[in-house]
N, C-alpha and C positions, 0 to 999 in steps of 0.2 A: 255254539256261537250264533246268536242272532244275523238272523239275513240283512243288509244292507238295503232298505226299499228304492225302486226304481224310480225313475219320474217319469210322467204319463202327462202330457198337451190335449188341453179339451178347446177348442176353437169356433166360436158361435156369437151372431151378433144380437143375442139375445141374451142378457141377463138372467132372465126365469130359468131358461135352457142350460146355462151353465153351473146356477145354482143345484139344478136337477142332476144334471152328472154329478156334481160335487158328491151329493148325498145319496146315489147309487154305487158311486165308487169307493167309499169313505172306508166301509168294512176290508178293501184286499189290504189297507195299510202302507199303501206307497205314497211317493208324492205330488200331488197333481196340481200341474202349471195351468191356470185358465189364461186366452188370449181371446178380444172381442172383434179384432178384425185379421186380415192376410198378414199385413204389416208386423202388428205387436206378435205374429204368429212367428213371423220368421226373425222376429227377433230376440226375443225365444229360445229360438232353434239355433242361435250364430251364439246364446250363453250355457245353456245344456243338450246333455247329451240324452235322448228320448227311447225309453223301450216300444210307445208305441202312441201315433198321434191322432186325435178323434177330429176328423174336420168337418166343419157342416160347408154345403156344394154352394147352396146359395146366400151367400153377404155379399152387403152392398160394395162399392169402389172393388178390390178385389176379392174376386170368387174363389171358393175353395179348388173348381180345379188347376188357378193361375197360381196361387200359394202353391199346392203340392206341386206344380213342375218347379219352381223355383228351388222350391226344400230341395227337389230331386237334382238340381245343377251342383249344389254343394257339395264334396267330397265326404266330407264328415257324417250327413246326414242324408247321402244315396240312395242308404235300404235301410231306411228306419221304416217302419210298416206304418204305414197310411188308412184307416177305417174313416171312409166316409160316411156323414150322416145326413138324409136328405127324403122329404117328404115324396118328391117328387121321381120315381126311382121308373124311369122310362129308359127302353134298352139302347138308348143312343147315348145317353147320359150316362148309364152304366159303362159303356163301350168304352166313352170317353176317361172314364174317371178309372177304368184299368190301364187306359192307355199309359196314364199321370204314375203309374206305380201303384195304386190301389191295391191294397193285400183284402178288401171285402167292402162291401155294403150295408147298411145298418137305414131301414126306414123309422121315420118318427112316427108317432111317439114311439120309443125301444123299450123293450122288454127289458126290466133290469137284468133278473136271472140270465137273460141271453149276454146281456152288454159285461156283465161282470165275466164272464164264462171265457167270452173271446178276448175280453182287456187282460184277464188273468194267464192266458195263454202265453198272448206275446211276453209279459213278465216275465212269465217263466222262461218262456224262450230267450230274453234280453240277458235273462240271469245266468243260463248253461253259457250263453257263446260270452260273455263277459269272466266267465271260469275259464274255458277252454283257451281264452284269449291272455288271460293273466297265466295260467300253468306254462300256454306254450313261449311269453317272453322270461318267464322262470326258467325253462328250460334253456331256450338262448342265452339270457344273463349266466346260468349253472353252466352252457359250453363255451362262452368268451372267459369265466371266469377259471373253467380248468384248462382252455388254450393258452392265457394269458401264466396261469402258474408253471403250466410246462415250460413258456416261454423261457422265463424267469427261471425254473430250475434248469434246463438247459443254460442258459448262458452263466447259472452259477457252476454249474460242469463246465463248462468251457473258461472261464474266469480261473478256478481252481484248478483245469488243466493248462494254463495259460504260467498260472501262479507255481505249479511244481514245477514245470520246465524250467521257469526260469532261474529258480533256484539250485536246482539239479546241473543244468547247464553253469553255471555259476558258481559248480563248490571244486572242480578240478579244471587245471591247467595243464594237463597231461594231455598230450594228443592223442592216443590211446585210446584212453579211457573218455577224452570228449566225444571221439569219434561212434563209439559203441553207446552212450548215453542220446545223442544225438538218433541213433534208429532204435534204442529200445523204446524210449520214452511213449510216441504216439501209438503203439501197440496197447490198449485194441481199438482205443477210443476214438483213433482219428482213424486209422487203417488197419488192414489183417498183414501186409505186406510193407514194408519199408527196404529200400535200398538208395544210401548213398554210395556214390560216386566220386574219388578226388584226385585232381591232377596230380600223379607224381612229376618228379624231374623227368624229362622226355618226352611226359603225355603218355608216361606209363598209367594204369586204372589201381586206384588202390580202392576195392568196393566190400563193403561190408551190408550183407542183411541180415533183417529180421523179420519172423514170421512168426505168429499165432497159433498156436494150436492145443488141442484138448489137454495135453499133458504139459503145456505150460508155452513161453516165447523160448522158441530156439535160434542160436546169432551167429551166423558165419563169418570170416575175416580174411582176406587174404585172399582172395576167389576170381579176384579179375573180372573177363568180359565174360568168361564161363557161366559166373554167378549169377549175370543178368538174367532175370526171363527176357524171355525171346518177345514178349507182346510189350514189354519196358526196352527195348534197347535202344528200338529206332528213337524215339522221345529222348530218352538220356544222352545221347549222342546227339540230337539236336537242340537240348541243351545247353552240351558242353563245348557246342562251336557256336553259339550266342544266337541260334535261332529258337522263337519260344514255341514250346511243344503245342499242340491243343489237346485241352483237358479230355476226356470222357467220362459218361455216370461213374464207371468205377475206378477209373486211375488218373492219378495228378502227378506231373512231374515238373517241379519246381530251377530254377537254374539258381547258385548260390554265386554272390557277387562280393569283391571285398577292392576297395582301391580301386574298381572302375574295368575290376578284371573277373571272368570268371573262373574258378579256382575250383569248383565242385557241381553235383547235382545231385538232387532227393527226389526220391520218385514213392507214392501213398497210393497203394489200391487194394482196393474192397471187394474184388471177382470173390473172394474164399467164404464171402460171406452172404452176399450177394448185396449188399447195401450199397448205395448212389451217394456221391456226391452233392449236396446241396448248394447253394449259393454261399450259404454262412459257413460249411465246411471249407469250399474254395478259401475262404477269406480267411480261416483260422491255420489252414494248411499252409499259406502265401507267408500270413503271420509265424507259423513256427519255423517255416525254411528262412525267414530274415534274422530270426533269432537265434536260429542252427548258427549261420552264416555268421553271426558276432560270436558265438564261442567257441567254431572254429577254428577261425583267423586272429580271436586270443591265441589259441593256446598253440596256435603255430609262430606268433611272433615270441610268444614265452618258451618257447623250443629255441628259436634262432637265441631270443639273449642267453640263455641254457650254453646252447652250444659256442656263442663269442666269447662267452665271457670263461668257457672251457679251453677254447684255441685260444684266449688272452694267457690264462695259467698256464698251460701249455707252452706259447709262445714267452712267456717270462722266464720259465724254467730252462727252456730251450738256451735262452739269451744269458743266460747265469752259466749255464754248461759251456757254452758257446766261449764264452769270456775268459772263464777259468784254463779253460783247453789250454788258449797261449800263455797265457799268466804263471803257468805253471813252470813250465822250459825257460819264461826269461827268471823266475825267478832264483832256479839252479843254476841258469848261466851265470847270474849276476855273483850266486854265490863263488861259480868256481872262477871270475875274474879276482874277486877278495883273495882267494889261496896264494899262498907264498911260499917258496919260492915262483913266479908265474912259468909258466910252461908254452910257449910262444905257439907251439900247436892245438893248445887248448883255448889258447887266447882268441886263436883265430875261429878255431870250433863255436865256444862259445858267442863270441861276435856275428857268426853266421845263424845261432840258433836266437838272439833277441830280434836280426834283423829280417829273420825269415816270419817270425812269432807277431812283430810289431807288422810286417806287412797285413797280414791275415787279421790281427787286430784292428786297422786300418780299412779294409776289406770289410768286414762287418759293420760299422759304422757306418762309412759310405753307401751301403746297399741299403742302412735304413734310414740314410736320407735320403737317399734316391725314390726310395719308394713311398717317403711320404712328400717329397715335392714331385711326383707324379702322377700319384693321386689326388694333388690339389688343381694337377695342373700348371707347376711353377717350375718347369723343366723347360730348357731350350736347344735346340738342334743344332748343331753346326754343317749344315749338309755341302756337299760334296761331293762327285765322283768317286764310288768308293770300289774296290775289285775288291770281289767277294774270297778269291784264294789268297790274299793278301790278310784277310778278316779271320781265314780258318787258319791259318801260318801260327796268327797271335795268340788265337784261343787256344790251339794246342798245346802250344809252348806255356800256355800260363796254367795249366792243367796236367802240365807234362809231369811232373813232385806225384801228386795223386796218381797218376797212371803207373808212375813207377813202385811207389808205396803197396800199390796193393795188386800190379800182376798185371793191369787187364792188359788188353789189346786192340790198339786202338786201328783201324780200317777205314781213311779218307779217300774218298774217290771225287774228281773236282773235271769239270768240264774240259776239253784240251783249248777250246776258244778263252778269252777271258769273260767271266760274267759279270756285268758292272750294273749295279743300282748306285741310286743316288740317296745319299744319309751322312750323319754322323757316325764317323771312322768308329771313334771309342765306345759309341752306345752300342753299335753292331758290334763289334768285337765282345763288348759283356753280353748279349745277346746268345752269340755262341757259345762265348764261356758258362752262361749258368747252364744252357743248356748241357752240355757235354758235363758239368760238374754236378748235372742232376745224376744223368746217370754215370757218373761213377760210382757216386757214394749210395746209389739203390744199385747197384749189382756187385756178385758177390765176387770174393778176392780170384782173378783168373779169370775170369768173363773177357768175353766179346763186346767190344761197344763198333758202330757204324757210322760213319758221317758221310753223306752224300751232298753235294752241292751240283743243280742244274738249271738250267731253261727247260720251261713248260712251258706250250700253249696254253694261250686264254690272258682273262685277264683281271683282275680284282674287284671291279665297281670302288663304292668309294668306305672308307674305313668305319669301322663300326664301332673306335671308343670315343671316353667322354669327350665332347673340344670342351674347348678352355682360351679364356680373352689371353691368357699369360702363358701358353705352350705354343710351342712353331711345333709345324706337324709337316709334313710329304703330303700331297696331292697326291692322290695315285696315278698311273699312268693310264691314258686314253689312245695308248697308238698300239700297233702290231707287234711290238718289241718283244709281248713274251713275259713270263712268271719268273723268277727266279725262286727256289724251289729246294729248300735245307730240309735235310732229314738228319735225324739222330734217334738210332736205335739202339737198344743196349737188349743184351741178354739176362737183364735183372730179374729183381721181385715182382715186377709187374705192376699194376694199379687194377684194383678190385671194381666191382661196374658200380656201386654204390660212391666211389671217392674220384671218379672217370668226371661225372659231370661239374665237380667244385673242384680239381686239381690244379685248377688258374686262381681258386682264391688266397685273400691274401692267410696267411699262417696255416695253409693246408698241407699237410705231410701225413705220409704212409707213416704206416705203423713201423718201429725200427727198433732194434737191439741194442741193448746199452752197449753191445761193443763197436757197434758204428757211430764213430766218434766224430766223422764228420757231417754229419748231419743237416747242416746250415739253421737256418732261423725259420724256412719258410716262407719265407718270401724271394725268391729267385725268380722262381716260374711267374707269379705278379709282376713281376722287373718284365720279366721279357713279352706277356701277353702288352702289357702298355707301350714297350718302346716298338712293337712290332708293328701295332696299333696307331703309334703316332707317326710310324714314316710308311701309313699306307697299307699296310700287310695285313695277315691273320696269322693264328695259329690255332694247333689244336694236338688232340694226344689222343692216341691209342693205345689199347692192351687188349689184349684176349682172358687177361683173369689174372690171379695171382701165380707166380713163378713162370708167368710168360714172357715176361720182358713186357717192354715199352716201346714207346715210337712216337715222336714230338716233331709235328711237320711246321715250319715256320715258310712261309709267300709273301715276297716282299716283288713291288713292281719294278722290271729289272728294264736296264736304260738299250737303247740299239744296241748288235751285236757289232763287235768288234776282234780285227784279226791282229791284231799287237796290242798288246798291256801298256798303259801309261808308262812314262819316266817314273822308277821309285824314289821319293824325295829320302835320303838318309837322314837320320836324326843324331847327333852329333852323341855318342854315349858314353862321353867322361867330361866332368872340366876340371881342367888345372888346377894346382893354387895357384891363389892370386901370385900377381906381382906389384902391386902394389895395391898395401898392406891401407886401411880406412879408420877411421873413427869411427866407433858404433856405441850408442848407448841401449841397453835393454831394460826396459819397465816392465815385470811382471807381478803379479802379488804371490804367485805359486814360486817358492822361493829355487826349489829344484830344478822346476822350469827353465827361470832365469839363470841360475846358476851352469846348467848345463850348458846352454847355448852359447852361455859368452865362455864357456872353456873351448866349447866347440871351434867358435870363434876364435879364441887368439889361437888355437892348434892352427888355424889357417893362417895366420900372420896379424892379423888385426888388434890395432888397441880396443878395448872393449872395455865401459862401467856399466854399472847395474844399479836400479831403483826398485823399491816392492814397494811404492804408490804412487797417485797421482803429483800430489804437489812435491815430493822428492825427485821425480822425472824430471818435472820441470827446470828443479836447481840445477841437478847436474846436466841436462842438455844445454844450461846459459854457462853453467862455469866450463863443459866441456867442449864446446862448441862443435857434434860429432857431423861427421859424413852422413849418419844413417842410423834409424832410431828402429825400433824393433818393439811397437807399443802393444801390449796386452790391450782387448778392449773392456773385458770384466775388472776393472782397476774395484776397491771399497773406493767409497764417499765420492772424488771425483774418479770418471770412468775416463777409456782410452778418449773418446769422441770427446772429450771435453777440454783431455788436455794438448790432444790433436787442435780445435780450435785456438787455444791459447798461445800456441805455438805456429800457428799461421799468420796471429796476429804481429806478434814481434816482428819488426822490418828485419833485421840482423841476422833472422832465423835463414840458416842455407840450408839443412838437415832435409834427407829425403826421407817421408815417413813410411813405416811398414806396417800395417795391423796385424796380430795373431791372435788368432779366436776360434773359440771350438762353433760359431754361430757359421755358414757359408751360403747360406741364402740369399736371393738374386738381392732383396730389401736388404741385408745386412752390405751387403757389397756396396750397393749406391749408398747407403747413408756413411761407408767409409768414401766412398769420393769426396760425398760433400762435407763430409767434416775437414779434409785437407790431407787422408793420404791418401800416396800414388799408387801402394799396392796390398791387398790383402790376401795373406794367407790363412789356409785353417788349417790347427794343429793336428795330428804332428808335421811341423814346415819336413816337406820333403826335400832327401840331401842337392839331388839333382838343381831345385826350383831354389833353392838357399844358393847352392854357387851362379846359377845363372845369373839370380838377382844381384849379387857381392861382384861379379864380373863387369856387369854392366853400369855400376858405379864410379864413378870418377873420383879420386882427393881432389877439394879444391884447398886452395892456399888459405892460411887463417887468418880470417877477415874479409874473405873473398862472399860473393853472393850465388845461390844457384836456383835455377827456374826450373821445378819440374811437375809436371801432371802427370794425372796418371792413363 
């Protein structure tokens, strides 16, 4: 390839002069700029770039040594080589014109062979540093150019390590198995070591690593604080109490955040290999631990619905068994009330096995609406001075059947002082009851159960469940009074340490034998962590493991001590039949319902009709004109509440009305006030609350008027 020729500056105020360089220079083959003064000289110089420039000393306005300091001020053209030409070549003049940058002298007339000789030099010389200068930004261009690829393939590494994970993290919902994908994955690429960290229940370590090595990634599981190295501990544990660690070249330890909680920690270090952290590693490391952190906290809420939607089945099945239990005994009973000739001691038998059956049926029901207007928060207290050996009296006795049935032995031990908290009588009494009815049906036939009631010193702070605009709750107590302080122990099956932490939730039950037939539903110990909760208290459960027994402490804020027991108010526990007999009409659409009740009914003395819908209610309340009406509120087409209004409108209407409904919520009750009855029951109307109400009923005369609220 032909050489590119240079360009060479001949600068002279003579014509002749420059024509003469022209045609000495002509044979090296480059290209040469003539300029006739300083000026055209440097300007010139400001449009190429020169291998080397011939200037003569003396022209007129500027001189060749004013021009070469100028050339010399430019950057571009600094150390472009200067050959002055000049007749007059005196050593002061020379002095000067080295001073200007001069690379040589040249007197006139010049020797061509000489001029060509030293003009060809510089050439050549323009020519090497113009190679060596183009080679070495080749070579810069050649290392931005494989910096820039590496870049680029790095970040396509990191991109496609970015892109498995996420996939990988993303194909299972198994805790497990995320857990273990989560520390294999960045082996080797991001770290030689991984070790997460996660909170179990307690703030027990469930820590799983993985490491690197010639013969392949080896993953341990199960290892605790053990597993940690000792140079990651202190960081993982500052971590996982929400302070953030600082990095080092070789290890990162990450805190994992879900819901504003921190729940785990990963920890990334490269000691095994000796490689540093980078800035873009921190930032990919930071990146993988937020993305750990979403497929963990999947696959542990896909555990919980796992598990609800396990304790739902569980709890259905339970509630099907539950049901059957008494359904079974009323429905023999029933049969051997049908047998004929009747047998007066069977009758009574039987009569005591539906009313024992239907209690318990009753029982079940109630507990699960108690527990789901508790957990809304739509429960209310009736508080009260209540003595707690007065609480433990009731629970025994309604536990007493169980205790019989199956051996145990029951051991109350109660304060000789009276211990008085202030509560709802009946909530505290079921409070006891499930408890003691927990452990009957976990300990086995013959067992020991324990119930202690005392004052403790100390005293509660204030309650730690949910509130709620629609629950009345207990304030806890703020004076020296003292704890009040139930224990109930049993000599059972125990609770395992895994079922210890969730044995207050709701449908949580040990494992049980199909021939433990009392079982409950699972929600009892819920019942009582809430109502304990809501007059102030705690509770909690202990066990040492399975076949150790249990221990269920309940602390409720107990009121000044006292040396006499209140007055006990006695509760009247039979009512008569009437003595005078009422008009009663019954609308239900369940025909058996109705049917029953008003047999019920005249067995007491009373006239009694019956309707199985709304507007046939209505006829026979106008042509019967009754005392006391007994209205379903699930009526078809119109319902109880409509034809409750209908019948408040009528001026003539003296009738006191009664709702019966399986609905008993605080909203189902007000919207029977305001529809216009005085009182509502929900089914099955119990015998007691049925003669109360029939008692407390007046006959008026027919045609007479009667004024009542409820």
């Amino acid at each position: 390839m032909p050489e590119e020729p240079t360009n060479i500056l001949v600068v002279d105020d003579l014509p002749e002069k420059l024509l003469a360089y022209q045609i000495i220079l002509e044979e090296l083959g480059q290209n040469l700029v003539t300029a006739n003064s300083g000026e055209e000289a440097l300007r010139a110089v400001l449009k190429y770039d020169f291998a080397v420039i011939l200037l003569d000393v003396q022209m007129p306005g500027m001189s060749g040594l004013e021009t070469a300091s100028l050339i010399r001020q430019r950057k571009r053209s600094a150390h472009t080589p200067i050959i002055f030409l000049t007749a007059f070549a005196d050593e002061v003049l020379v002095a000067e014109g080295y001073a200007q940058g001069a690379v040589d002298y040249i007197t006139t007339p010049v020797i061509p062979a000489i001029l060509r000789a030293k003009v060809r030099v510089f050439c050549d010389l323009y020519r090497m540093t113009q190679l060596v200068r183009q080679q070495a930004e080749e070579r810069i261009a050649l290392a931005e150019e494989r910096s820039k690829r590496e870049a680029v393939e790095e970040a396509n590494r990191r991109l496609a390590f970015s892109a498995k994970t996420g996939v990988a993290l993303g194909q299972s919902l198994d805790q497990d198995v995320t857990r273990r994908e989560v520390v294999r994955l960045p082996l080797t690429f991001l770290a030689d070591l991984v070790v997460l960290v996660v909170l179990e229940r307690g703030g027990e370590w469930k820590t799983l690593r993985a490491m690197a090595s010639d013969v392949g990634p080896t993953l341990e599981e199960g290892i605790g604080r053990k597993g940690v190295p000792a140079e990651l501990l202190g960081r993982i544990e500052q971590a996982l109490t929400g302070i953030t660690p600082d990095h080092t070249p070789e290890q990162v330890v990450v805190p994992l955040h879900a819901h504003g909680q921190i729940f785990a920690a990963i920890a990334f270090s490269r000691e095994l290999s000796g490689r540093r952290f980078g800035s873009a590693d921190l930032t990919l490391a930071e990146a993988y631990a937020s993305r750990a952190a979403i497929a963990l906290e999947n696959a542990r809420l896909y555990h919980e619905v796992q598990q609800a939607d396990r304790q739902k089945n569980e709890f259905l099945s339970m509630l099907a068994h539950e049901l059957r239990n008494p359904l079974a005994p009323i429905r023999n009973a029933n049969a051997i009330l049908h047998q004929e000739p009747a047998d007066p001691a069977r009758v009574r038998w039987a009569q005591g096995v539906i009313d024992r059956q239907l209690t318990h049926l009753v029982r079940l029901v109630d507990d699960l609406l108690d527990v789901s207007r508790i957990t809304q928060g739509k429960i209310r207290l009736s508080i009260e001075p209540v003595d707690l050996e007065v609480m433990v009296s009731q629970a025994v006795e309604a536990i007493r059947p169980m205790l019989d049935q199956f051996g145990h032995k029951l051991e109350v031990t109660l304060p000789s002082r009276p211990l008085m908290v202030r509560g709802d009588p009946a909530r505290l009494t079921q409070v006891l009851t499930n408890l003691l009815n927990n452990a009957v049906k976990y300990t086995d036939p013959g067992g020991r159960i324990f119930l202690r009631a005392e004052r403790v010193s100390g005293n509660l702070g204030t309650s730690n469940g949910p509130p709620s605009d629609h629950s009345s709750r207990v304030s806890p107590s703020t004076n020296d009074s003292g704890v009040a302080e139930i224990r109930v122990r049993d000599t059972g099956i125990g609770i395992s340490p895994e079922l210890l932490p969730t044995v207050f939730d709701l449908f949580t039950q040990a494992s049980r034998s199909l021939d433990r037939s009392q079982g409950g539903l699972g929600i009892g110990l819920t019942l009582v962590r809430r109502l304990v909760e809501m007059h102030g208290g705690t509770v909690e459960a202990h066990s040492e493991g399975p076949g150790k027994g249990s221990e269920f402490i309940a602390r409720l804020p107990a009121s000044p001590e006292q040396t006499q027991r209140p007055a006990e108010v006695v509760a009247p526990t039979e009512f008569l039949t009437r003595h005078h007999p009422l008009r009663i009409v019954v609308v239900d659409d369940n025909v058996d319902g109705a049917e029953s009740l008003a047999d019920l009914l005249s067995m007491l003395g009373h006239q009694v009709q019956v309707a199985h819908d709304g507007p046939a209610g209505l006829a026979v309340v106008r042509g019967f004109d009754p005392d006391l009406v007994f209205l379903d509120i699930g009526l078809p087409g119109m319902d109880g509440y409509e034809v409750a209004r209908q019948l408040r409108l009528e001026p003539d209407s003296r009738a006191i009305l009664a709702a019966i409904s399986g609905y008993g919520r605080d909203e189902d009750r007000l919207l029977s006030r305001e529809s216009g009855f005085s009182y509502h029951f929900v089914k099955p109307i119990d015998l007691k609350l049925l003669r109360t109400l029939l008692d407390s009923v007046r006959p008026m005369p027919v045609g007479g008027n009667s004024a009542n609220s409820a």
